[in-house]
N, C-alpha and C positions, 0 to 999 in steps of 0.2 A: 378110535381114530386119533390123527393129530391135528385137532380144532386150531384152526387162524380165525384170528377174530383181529376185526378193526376198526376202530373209529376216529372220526376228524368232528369236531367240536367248529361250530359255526356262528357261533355268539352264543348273545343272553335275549331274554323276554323280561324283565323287570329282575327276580331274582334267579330267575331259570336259567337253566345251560339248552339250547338248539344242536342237536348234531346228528351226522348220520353213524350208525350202526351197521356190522357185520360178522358174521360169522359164517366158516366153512368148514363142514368136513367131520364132523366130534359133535361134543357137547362140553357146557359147563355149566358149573355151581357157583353158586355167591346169595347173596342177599343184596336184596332192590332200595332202589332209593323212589320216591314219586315220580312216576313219568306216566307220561303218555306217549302213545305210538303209532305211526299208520307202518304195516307192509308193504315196503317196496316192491320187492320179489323175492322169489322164495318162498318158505314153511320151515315150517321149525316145531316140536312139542313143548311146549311149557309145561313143566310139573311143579305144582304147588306141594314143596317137602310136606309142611307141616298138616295144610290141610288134606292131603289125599288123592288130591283132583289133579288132572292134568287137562290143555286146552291146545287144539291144533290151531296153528294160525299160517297166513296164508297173501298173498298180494292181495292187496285192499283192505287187510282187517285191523281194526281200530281195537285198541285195548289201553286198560289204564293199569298200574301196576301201584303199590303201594309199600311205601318204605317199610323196612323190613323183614320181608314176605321173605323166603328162603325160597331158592327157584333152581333149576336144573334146565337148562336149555336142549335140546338134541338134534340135530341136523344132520338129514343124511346128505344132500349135497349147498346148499348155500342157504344166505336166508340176508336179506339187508333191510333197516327202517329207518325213519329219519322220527327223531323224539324231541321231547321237550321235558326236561327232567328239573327237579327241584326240592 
């Protein structure tokens, strides 16, 4: 697909950045910085490249992600979170 993806940055928490998060449509790759996150709405598959694993997430689900982690996102129709990265 042709993945939109978007985010608007809404301050800081001490050294952290606050923002909400989206993507539609695809998927992508990249490597993670520390965050944490709740599910707006939507789902999305998280695959952890390196370790193997992949993890569905969904409105309401809470997850922490850790800098570095190589990640693959995949969304078949939307997905948006509001984070707090660092």
């Amino acid at each position: 697909g042709r993945p939109r993806r978007r985010a608007a940055g809404l301050g800081g928490i001490g050294n952290g950045e606050v923002g909400i998060w989206g993507l539609r449509g695809g998927g992508v790759a990249g490597a993670e910085v520390h965050e944490f996150f709740v599910v707006l709405s939507g789902n999305a598959t998280v695959e952890f490249l390196d370790e193997g694993r992949s993890v569905e997430v969904g409105a309401g689900d809470v997850m922490r992600l850790v800098a570095g982690s190589r990640t693959r996102w995949t969304v078949t129709d939307h997905i948006r979170k509001v984070y707090i990265s660092g």
